[in-house]
N, CA and C atoms of all chains as a GROMACS GRO file, in nm:
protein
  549
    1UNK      N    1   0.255   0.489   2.011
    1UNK     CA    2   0.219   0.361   2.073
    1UNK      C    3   0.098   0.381   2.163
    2UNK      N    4  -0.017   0.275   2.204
    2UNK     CA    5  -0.102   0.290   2.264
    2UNK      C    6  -0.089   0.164   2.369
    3UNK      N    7  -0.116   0.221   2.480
    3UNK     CA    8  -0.169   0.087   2.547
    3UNK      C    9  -0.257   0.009   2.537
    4UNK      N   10  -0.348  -0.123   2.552
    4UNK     CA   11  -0.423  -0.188   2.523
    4UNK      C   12  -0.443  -0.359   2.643
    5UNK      N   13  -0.530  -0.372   2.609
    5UNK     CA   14  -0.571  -0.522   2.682
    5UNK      C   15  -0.586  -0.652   2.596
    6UNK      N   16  -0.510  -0.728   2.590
    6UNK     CA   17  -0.593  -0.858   2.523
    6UNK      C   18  -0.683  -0.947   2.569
    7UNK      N   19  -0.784  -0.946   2.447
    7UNK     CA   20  -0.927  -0.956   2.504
    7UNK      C   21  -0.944  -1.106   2.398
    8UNK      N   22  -0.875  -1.154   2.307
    8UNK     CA   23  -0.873  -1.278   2.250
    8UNK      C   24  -0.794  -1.350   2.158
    9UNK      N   25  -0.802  -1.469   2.156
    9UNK     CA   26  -0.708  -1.470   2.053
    9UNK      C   27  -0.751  -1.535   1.914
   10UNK      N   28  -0.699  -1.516   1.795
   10UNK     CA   29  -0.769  -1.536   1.656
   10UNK      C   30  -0.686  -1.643   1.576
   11UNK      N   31  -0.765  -1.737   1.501
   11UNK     CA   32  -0.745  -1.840   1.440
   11UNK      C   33  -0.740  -1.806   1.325
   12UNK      N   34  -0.665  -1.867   1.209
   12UNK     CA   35  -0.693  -1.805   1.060
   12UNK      C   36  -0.536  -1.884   0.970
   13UNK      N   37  -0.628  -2.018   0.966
   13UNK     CA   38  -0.532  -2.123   0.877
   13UNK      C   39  -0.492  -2.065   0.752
   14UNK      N   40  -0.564  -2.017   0.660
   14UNK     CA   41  -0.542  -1.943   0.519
   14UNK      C   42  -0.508  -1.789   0.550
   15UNK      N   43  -0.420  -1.768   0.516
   15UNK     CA   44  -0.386  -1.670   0.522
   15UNK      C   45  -0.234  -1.580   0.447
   16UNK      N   46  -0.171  -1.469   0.412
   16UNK     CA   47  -0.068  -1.447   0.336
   16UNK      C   48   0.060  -1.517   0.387
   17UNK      N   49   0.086  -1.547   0.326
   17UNK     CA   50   0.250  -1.642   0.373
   17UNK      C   51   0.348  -1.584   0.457
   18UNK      N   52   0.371  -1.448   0.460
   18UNK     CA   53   0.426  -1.367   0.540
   18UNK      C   54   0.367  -1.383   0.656
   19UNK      N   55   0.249  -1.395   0.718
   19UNK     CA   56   0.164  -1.412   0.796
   19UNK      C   57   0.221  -1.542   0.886
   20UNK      N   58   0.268  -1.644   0.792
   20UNK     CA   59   0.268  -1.801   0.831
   20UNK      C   60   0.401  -1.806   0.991
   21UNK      N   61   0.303  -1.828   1.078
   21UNK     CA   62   0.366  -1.887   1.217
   21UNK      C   63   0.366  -1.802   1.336
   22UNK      N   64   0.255  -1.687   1.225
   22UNK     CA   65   0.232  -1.494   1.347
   22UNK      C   66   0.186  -1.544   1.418
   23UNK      N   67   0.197  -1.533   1.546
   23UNK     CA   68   0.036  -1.516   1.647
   23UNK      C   69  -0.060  -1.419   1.647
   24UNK      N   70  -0.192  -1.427   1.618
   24UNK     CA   71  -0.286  -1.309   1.598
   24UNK      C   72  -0.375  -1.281   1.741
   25UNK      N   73  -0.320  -1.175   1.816
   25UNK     CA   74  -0.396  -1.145   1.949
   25UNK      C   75  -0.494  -1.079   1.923
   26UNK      N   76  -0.624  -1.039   1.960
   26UNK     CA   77  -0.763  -0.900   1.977
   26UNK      C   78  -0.687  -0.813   2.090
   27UNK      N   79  -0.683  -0.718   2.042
   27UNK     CA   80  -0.618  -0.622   2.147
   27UNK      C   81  -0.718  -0.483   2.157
   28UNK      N   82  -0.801  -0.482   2.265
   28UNK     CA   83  -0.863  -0.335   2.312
   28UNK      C   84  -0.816  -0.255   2.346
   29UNK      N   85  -0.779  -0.131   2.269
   29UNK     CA   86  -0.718  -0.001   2.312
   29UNK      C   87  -0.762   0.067   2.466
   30UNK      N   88  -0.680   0.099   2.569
   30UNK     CA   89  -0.756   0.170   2.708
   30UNK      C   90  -0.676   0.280   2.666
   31UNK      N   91  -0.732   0.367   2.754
   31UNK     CA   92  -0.730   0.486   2.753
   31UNK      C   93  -0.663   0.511   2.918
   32UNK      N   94  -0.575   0.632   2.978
   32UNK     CA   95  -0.492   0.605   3.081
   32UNK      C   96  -0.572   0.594   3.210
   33UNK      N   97  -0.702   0.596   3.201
   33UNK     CA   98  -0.772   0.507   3.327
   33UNK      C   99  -0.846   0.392   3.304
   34UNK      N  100  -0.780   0.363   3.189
   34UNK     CA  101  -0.841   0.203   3.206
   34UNK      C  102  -0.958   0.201   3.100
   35UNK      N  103  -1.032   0.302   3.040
   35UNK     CA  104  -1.161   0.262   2.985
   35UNK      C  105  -1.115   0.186   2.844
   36UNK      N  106  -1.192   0.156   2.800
   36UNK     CA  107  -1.170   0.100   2.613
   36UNK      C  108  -1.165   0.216   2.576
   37UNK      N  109  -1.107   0.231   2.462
   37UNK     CA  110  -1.093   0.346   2.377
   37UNK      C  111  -1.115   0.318   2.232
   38UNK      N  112  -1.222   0.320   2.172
   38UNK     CA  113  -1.220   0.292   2.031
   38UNK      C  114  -1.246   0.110   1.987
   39UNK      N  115  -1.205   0.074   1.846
   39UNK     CA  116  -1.279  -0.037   1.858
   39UNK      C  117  -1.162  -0.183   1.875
   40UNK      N  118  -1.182  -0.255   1.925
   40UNK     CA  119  -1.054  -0.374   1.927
   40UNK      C  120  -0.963  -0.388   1.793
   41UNK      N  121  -0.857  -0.385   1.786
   41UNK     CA  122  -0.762  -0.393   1.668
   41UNK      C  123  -0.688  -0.580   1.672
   42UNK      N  124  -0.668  -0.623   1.596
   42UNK     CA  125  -0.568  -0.758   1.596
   42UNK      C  126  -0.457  -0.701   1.515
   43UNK      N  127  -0.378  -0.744   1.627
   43UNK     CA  128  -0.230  -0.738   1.619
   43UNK      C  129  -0.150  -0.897   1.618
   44UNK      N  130  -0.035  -0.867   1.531
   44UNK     CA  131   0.112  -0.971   1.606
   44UNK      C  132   0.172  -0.970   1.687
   45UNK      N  133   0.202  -1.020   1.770
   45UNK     CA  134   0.242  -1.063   1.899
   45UNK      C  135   0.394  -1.131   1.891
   46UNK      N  136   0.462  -1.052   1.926
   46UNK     CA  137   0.601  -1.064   1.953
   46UNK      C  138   0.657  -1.096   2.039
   47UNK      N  139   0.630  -1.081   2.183
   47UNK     CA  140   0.647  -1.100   2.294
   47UNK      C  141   0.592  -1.187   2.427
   48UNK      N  142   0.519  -1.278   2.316
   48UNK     CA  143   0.440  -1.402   2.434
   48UNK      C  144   0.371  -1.334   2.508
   49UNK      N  145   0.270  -1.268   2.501
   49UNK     CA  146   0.155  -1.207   2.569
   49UNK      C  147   0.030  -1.294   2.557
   50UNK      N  148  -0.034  -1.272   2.644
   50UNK     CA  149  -0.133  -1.350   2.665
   50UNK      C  150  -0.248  -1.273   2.726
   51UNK      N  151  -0.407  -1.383   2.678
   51UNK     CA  152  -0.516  -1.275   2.701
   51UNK      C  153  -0.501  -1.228   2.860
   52UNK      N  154  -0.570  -1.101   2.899
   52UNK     CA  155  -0.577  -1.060   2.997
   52UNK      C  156  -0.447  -0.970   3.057
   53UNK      N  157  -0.380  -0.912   2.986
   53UNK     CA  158  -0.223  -0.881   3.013
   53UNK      C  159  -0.275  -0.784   2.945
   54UNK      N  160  -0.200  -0.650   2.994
   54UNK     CA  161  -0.206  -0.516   2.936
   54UNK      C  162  -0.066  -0.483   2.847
   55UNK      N  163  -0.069  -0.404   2.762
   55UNK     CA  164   0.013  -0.456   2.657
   55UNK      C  165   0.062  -0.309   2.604
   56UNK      N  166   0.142  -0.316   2.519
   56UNK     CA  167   0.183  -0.206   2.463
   56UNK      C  168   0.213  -0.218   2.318
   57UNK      N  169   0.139  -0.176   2.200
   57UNK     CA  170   0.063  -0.172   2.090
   57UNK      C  171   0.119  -0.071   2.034
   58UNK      N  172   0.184  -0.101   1.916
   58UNK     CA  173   0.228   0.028   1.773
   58UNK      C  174   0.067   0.002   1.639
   59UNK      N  175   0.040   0.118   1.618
   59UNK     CA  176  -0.042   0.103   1.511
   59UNK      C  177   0.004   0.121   1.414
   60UNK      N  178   0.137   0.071   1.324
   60UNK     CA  179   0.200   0.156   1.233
   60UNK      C  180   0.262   0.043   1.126
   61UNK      N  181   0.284   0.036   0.988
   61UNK     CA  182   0.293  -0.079   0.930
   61UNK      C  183   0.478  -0.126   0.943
   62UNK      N  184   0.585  -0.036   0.971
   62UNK     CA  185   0.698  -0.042   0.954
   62UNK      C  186   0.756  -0.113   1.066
   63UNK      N  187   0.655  -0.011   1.208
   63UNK     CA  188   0.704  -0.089   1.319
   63UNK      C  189   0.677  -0.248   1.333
   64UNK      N  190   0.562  -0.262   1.264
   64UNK     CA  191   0.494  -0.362   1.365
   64UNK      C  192   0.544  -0.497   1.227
   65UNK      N  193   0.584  -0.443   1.101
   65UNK     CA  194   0.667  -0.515   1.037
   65UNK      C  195   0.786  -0.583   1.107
   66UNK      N  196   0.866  -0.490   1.167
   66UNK     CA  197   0.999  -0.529   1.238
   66UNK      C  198   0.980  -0.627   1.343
   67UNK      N  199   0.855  -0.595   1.413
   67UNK     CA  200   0.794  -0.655   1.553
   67UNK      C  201   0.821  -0.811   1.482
   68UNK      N  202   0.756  -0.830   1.339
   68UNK     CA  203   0.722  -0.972   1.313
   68UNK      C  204   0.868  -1.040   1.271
   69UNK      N  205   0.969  -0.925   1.247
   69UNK     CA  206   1.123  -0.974   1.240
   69UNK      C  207   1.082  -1.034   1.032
   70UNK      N  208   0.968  -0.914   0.973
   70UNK     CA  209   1.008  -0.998   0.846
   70UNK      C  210   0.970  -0.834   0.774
   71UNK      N  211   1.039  -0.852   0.659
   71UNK     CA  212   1.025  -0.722   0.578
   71UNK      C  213   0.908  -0.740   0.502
   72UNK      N  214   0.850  -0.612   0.454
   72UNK     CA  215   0.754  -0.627   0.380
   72UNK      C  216   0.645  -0.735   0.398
   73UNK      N  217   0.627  -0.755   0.557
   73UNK     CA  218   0.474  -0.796   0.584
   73UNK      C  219   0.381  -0.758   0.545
   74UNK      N  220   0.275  -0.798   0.528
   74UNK     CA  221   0.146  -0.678   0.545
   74UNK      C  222   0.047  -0.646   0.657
   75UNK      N  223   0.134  -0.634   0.756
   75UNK     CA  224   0.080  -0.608   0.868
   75UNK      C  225   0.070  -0.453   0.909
   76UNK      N  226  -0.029  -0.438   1.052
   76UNK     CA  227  -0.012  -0.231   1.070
   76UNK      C  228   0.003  -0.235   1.197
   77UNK      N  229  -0.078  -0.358   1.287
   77UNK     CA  230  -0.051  -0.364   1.443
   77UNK      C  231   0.010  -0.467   1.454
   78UNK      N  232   0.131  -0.439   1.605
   78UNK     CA  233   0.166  -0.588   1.689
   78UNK      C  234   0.198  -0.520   1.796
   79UNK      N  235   0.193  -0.627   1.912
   79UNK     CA  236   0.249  -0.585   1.995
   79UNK      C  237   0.383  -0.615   2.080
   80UNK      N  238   0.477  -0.477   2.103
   80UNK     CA  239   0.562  -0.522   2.130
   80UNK      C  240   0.642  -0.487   2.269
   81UNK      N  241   0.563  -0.531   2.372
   81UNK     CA  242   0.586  -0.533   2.538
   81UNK      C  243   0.473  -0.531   2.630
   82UNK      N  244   0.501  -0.580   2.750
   82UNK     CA  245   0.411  -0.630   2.829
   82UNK      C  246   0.413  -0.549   2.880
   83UNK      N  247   0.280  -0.469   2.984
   83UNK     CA  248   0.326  -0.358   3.073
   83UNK      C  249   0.340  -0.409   3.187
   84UNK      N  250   0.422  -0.414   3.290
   84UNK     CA  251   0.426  -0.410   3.430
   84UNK      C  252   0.336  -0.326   3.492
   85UNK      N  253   0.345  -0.162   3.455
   85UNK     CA  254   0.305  -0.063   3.540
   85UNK      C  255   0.288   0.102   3.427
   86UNK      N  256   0.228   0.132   3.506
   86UNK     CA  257   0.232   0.253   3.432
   86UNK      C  258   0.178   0.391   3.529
   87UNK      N  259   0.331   0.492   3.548
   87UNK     CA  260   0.382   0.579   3.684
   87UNK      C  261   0.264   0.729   3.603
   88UNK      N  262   0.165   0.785   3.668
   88UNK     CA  263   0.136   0.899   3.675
   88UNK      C  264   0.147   0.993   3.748
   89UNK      N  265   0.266   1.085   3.789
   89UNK     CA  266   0.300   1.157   3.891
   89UNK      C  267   0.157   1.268   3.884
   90UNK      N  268   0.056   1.270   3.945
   90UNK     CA  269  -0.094   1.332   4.035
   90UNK      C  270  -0.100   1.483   3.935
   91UNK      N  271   0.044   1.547   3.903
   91UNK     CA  272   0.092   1.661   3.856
   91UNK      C  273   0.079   1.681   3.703
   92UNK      N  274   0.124   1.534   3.662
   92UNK     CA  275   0.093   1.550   3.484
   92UNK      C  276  -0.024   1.509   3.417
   93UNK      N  277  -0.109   1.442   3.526
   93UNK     CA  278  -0.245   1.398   3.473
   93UNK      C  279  -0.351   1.458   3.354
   94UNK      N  280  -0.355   1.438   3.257
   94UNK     CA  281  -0.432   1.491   3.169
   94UNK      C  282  -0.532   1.430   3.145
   95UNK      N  283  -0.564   1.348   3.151
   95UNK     CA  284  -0.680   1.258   3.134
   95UNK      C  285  -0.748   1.197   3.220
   96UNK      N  286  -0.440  -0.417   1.228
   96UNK     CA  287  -0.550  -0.488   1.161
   96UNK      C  288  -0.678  -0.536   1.247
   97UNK      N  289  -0.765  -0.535   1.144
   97UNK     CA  290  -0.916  -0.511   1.208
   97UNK      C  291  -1.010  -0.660   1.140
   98UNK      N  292  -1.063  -0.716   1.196
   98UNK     CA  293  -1.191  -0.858   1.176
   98UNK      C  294  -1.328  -0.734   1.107
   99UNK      N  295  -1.286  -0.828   0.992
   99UNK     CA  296  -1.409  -0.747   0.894
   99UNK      C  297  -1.544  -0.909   0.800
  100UNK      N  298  -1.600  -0.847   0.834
  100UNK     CA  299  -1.717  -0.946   0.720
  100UNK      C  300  -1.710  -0.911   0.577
  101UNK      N  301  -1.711  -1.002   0.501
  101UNK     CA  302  -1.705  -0.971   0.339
  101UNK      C  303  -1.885  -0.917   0.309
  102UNK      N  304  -1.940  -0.868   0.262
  102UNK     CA  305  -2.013  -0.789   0.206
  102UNK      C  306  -2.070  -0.829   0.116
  103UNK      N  307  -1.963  -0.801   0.012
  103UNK     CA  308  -1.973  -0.795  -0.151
  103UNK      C  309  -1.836  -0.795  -0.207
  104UNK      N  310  -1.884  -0.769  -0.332
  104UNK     CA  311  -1.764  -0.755  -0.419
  104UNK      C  312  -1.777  -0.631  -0.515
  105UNK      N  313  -1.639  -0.561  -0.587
  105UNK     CA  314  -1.695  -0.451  -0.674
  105UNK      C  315  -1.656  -0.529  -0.801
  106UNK      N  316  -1.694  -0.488  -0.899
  106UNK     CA  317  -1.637  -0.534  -1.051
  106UNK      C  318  -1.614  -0.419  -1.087
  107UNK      N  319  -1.499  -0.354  -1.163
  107UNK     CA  320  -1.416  -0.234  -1.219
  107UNK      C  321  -1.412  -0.292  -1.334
  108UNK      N  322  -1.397  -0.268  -1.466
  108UNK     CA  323  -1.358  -0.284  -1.575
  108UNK      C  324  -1.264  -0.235  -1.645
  109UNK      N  325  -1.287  -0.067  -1.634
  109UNK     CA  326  -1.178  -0.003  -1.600
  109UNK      C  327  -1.056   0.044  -1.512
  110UNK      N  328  -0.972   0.032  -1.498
  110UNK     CA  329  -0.894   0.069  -1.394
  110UNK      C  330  -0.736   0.030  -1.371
  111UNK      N  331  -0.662   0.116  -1.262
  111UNK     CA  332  -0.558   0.083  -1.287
  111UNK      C  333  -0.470   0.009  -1.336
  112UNK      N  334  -0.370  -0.012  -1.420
  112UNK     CA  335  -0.319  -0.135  -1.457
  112UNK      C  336  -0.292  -0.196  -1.354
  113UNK      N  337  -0.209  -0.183  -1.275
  113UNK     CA  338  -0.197  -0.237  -1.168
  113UNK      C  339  -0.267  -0.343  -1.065
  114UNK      N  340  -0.392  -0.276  -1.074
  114UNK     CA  341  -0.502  -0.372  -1.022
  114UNK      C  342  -0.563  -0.484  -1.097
  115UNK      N  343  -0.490  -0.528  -1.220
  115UNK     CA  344  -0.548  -0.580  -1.354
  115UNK      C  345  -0.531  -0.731  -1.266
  116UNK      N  346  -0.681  -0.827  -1.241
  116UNK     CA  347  -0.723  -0.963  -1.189
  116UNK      C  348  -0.712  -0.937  -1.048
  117UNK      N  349  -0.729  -0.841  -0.948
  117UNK     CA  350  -0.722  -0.823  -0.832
  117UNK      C  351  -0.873  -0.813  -0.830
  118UNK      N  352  -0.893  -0.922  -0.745
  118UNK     CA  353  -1.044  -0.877  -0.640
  118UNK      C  354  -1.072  -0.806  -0.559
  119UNK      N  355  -1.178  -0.699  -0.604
  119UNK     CA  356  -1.188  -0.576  -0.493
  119UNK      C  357  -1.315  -0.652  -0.396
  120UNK      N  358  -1.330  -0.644  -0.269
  120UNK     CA  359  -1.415  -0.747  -0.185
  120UNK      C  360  -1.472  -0.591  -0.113
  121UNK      N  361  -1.624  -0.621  -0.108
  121UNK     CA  362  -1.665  -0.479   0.011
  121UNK      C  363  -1.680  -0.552   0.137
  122UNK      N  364  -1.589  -0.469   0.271
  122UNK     CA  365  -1.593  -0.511   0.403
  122UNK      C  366  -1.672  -0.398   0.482
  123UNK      N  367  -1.691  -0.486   0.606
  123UNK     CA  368  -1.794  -0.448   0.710
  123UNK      C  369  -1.707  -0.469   0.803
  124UNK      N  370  -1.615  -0.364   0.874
  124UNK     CA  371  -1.528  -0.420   1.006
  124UNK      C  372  -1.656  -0.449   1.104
  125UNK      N  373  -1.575  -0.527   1.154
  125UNK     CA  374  -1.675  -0.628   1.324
  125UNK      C  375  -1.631  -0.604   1.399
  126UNK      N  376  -1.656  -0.550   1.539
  126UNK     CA  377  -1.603  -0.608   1.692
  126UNK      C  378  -1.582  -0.734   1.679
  127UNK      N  379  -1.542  -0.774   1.842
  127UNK     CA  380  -1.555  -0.898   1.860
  127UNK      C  381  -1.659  -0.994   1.881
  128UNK      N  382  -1.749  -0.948   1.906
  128UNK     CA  383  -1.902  -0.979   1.916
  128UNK      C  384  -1.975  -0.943   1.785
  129UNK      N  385  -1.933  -0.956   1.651
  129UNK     CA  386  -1.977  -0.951   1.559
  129UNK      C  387  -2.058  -0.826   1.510
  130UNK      N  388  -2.081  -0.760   1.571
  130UNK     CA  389  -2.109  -0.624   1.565
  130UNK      C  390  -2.031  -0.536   1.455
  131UNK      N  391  -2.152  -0.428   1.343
  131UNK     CA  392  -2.078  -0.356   1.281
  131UNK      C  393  -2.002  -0.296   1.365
  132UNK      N  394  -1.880  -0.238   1.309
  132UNK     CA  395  -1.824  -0.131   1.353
  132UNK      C  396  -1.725  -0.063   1.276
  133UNK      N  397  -1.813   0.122   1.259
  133UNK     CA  398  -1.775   0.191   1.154
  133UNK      C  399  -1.804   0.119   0.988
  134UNK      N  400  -1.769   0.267   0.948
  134UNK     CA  401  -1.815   0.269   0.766
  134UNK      C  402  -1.798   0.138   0.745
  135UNK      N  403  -1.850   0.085   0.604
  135UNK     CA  404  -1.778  -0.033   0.499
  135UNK      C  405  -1.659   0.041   0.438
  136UNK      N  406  -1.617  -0.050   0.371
  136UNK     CA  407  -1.466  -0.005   0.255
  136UNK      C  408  -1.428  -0.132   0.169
  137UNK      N  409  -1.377  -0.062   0.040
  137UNK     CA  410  -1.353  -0.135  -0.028
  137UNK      C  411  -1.187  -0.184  -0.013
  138UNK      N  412  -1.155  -0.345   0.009
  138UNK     CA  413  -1.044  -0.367  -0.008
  138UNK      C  414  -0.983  -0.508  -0.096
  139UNK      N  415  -0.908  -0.498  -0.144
  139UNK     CA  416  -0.840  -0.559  -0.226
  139UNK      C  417  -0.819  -0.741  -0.204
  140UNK      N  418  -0.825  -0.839  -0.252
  140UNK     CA  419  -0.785  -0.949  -0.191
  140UNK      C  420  -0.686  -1.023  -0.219
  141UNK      N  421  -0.603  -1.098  -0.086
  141UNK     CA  422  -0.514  -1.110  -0.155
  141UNK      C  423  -0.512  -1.273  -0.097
  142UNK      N  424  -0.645  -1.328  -0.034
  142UNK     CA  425  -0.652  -1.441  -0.020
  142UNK      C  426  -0.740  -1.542  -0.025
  143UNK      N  427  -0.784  -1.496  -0.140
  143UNK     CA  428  -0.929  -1.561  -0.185
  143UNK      C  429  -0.993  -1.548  -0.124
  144UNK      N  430  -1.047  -1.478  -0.071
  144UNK     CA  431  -1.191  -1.454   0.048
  144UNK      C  432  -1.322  -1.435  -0.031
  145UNK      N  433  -1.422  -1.458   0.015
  145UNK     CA  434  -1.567  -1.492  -0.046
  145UNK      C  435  -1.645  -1.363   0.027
  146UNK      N  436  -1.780  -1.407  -0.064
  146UNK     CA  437  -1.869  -1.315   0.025
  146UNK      C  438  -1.908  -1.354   0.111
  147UNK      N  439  -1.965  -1.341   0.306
  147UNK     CA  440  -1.981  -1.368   0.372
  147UNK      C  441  -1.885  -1.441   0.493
  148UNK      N  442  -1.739  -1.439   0.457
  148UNK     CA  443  -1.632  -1.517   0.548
  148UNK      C  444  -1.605  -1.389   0.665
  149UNK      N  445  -1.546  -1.459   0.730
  149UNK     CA  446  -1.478  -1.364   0.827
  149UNK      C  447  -1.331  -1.325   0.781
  150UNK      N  448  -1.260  -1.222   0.783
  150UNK     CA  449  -1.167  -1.220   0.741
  150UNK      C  450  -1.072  -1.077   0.817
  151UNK      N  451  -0.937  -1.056   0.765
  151UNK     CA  452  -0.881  -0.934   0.855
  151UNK      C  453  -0.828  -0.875   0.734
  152UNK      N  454  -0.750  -0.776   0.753
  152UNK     CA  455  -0.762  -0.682   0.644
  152UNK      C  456  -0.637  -0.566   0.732
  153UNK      N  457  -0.537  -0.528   0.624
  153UNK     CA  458  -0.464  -0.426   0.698
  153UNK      C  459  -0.438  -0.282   0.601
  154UNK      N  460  -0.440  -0.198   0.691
  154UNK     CA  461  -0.479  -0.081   0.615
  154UNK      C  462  -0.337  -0.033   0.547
  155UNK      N  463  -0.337   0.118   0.503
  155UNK     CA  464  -0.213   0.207   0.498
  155UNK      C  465  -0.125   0.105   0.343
  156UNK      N  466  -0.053   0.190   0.372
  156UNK     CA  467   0.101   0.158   0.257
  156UNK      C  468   0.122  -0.004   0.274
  157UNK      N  469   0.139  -0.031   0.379
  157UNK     CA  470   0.134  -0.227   0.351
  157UNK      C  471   0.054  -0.278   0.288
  158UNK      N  472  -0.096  -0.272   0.267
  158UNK     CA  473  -0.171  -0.288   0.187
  158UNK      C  474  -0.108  -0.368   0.042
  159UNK      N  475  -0.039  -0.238  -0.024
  159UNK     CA  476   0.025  -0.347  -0.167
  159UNK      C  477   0.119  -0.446  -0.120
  160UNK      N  478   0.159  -0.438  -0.007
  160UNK     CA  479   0.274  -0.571  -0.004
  160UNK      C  480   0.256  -0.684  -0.009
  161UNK      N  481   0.164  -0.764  -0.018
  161UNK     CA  482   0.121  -0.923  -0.076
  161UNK      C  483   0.163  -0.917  -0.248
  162UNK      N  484   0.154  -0.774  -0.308
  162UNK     CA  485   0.170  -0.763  -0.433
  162UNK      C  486   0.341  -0.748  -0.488
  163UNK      N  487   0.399  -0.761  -0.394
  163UNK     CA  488   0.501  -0.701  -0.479
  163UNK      C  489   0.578  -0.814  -0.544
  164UNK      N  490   0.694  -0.768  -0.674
  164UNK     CA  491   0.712  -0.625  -0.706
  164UNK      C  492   0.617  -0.535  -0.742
  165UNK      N  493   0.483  -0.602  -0.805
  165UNK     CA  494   0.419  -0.465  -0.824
  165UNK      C  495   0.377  -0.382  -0.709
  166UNK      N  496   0.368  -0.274  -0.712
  166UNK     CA  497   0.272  -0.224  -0.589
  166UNK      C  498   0.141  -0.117  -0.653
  167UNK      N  499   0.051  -0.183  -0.643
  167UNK     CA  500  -0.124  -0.132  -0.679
  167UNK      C  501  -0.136  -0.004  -0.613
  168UNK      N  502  -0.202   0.084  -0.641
  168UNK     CA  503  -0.230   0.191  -0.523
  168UNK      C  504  -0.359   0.176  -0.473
  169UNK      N  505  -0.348   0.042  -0.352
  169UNK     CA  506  -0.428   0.007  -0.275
  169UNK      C  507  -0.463   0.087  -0.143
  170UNK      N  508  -0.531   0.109  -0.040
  170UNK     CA  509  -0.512   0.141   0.153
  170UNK      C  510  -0.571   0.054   0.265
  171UNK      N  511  -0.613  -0.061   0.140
  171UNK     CA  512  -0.658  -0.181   0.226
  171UNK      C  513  -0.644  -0.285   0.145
  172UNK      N  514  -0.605  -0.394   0.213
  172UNK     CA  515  -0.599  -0.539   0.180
  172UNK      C  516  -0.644  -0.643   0.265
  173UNK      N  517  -0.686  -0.763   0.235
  173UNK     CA  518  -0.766  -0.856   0.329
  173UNK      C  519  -0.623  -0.968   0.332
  174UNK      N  520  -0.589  -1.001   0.452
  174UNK     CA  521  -0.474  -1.073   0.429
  174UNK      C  522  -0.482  -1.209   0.487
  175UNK      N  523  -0.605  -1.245   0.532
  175UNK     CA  524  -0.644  -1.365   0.619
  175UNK      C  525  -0.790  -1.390   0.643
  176UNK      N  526  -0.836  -1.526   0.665
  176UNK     CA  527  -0.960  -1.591   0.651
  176UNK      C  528  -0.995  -1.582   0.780
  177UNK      N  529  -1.048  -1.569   0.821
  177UNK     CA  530  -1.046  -1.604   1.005
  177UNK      C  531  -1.170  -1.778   1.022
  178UNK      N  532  -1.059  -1.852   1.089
  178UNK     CA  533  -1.142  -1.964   1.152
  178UNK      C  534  -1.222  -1.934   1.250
  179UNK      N  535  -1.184  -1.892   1.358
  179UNK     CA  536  -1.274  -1.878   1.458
  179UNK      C  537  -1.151  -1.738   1.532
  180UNK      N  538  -1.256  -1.667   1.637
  180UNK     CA  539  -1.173  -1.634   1.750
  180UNK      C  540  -1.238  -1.622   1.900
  181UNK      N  541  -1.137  -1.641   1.973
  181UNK     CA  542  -1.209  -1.667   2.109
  181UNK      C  543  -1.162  -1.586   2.185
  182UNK      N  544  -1.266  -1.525   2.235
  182UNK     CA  545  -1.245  -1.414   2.401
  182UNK      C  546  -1.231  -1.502   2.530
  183UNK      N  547  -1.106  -1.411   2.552
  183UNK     CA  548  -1.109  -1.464   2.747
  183UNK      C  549  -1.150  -1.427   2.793
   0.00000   0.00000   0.00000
């Protein structure tokens, strides 16, 4: 899982039927001080997130299947939790 | 999944059965600011997309799932048109 920011949200009337009633967020990957990391991904949105909310992001097609509560989507990202916070005890810092 | 621009298209003549009337579409992933970003790739369509639309596209093993029962040995598929999208 990666953390991330939502940075917009995406429109897209035509689309696979499995798809029909997703919400499609832009989600920017950060990195654990905050920078962007790599390039914005769109994800499903499971959890009523909204732009500007830091988020917590699976890149993976099985999870983020389940996220949408439908089998055999064809989806790879969603996201599934809002972050409150995120604890770095000074000691494990790697980045 | 990633906001890609349609390109082109490939024509195969030969090729998998599987893929037999599947449109292969060449994409250009975009930022959000329309900007390339990273290689092109060829992916599969599975929603009538044209040359020049905006569209999204999801990679990996889901890829064939618009197809099933068959499953193509696809690693990308375009699974949506994009109307618009807006940054906060």
């Amino acid at each position: 899982m990666q953390l991330g920011r939502v940075i917009g949200t995406l429109v897209a009337t035509q689309k696979h039927r499995k798809l029909e009633g997703a919400k499609l967020l832009l989600v920017q990957p950060l990195a654990l001080d905050g920078q962007p990391r790599g390039v914005p991904v769109l994800t499903i949105d499971s959890v009523g997130a909204g732009v500007g909310e830091r988020v917590l992001i699976v890149i993976e097609g099985r999870a983020a299947g389940e996220a949408l509560g439908r089998k055999a989507a064809p989806v790879d990202a969603a996201i599934i939790g809002i972050v409150d916070r995120v604890d770095l005890p000074t000691e494990n810092q790697t980045s | 999944m990633q906001v890609a621009r349609v390109i082109g298209d490939v024509i195969s003549t030969i090729k998998e059965p599987a893929l037999a009337g599947h449109k292969l579409l060449v994409l250009q992933p975009v930022t959000p600011d329309r900007e390339p970003a990273g290689r092109t790739l060829v992916a599969v369509d599975a929603v009538s997309a044209g040359v020049g639309e905006y569209v999204f596209f999801v990679r990996g093993k889901e890829a064939a799932f618009p197809f099933y029962p068959s499953e193509p040995p696809v690693d990308a598929c375009v699974v949506g048109i994009v109307d618009r999208w807006d940054l906060g």
